[in-house]
C-alpha positions in Angstrom: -11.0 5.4 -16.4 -10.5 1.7 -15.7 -7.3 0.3 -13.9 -6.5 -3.3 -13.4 -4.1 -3.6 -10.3 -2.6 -5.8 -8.6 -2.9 -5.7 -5.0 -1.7 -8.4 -2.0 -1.9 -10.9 -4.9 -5.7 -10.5 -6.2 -6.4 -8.4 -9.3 -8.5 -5.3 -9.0 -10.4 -3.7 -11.3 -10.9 0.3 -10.5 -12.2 3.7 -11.6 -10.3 6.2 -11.2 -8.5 9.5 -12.5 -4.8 8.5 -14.0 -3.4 10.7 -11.7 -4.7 9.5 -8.4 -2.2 8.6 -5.9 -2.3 5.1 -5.1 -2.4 5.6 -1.6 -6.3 6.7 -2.1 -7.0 3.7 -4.4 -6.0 1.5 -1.8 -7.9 3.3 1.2 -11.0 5.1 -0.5 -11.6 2.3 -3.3 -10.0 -0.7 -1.7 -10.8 -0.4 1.7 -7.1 -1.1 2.7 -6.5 1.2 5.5 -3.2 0.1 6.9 -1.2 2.1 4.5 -1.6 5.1 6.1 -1.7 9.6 5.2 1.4 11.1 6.6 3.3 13.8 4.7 1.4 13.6 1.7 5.3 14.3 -0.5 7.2 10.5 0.5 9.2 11.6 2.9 7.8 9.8 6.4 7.6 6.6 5.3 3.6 6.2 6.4 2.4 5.2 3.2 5.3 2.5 2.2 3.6 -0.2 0.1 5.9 -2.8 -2.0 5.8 -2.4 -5.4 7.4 -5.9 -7.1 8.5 -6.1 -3.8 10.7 -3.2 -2.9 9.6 -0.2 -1.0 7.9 2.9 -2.5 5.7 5.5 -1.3 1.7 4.9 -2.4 1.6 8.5 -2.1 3.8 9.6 -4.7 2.4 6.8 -7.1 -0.2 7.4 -9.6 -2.7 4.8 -10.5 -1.9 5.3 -14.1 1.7 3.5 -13.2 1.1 0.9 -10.9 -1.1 -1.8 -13.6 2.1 -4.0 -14.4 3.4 -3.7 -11.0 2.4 -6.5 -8.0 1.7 -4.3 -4.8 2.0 -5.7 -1.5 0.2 -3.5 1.9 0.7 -3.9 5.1 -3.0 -6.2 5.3 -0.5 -8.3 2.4 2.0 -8.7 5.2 0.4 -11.1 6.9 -0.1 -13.8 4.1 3.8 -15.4 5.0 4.6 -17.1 8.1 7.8 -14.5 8.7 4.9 -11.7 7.9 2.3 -13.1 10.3 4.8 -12.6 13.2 6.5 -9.8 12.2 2.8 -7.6 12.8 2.1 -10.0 15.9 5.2 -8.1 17.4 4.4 -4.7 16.1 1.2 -5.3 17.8 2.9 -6.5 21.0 5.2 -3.6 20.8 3.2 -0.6 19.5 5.0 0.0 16.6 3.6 3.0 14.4 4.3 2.6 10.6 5.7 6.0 10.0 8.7 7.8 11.1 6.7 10.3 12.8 
């Protein structure tokens, strides 16, 4: 089926399964990598997005629920001025994204 999502402020147009986390829409179909596998059941915190900007787990999302929602990744991040230097110092400092 055909989703239109909304991702680090562009709209996307997909095909995919209602079902399918949106974890692998944003890897496998978007080619947004930074939001990352961990646990695969939302409990490491490896695959936070923002979802109308508060935190949820892309893993445990399914495309199907996510069309009226504005996502934000880690790639979004970087659009602000506070983002841009907020991953310049998890850069600097090697900070991993999950609570691994």
């Amino acid at each position: 089926m055909r989703y239109t999502i909304h991702v680090n402020g562009a709209e996307h147009h997909v095909e995919a399964e209602a079902d399918t986390p949106l974890l692998w829409v944003l890897r496998d179909i978007l080619d947004l990598t930074g939001t990352k596998y961990g646990c695969g059941i939302g409990q490491c915190g490896a695959c936070t997005v923002h979802a109308n900007g508060a935190a949820a787990r892309s893993c445990q999302l399914r495309l199907d629920a996510v069309s009226n929602l504005s996502i934000t990744t880690i790639e979004g991040v970087g659009a602000t001025d506070v983002g841009q230097r907020v991953q310049e110092k998890w850069l600097t400092l090697d900070v991993p994204q999950c609570g691994y």
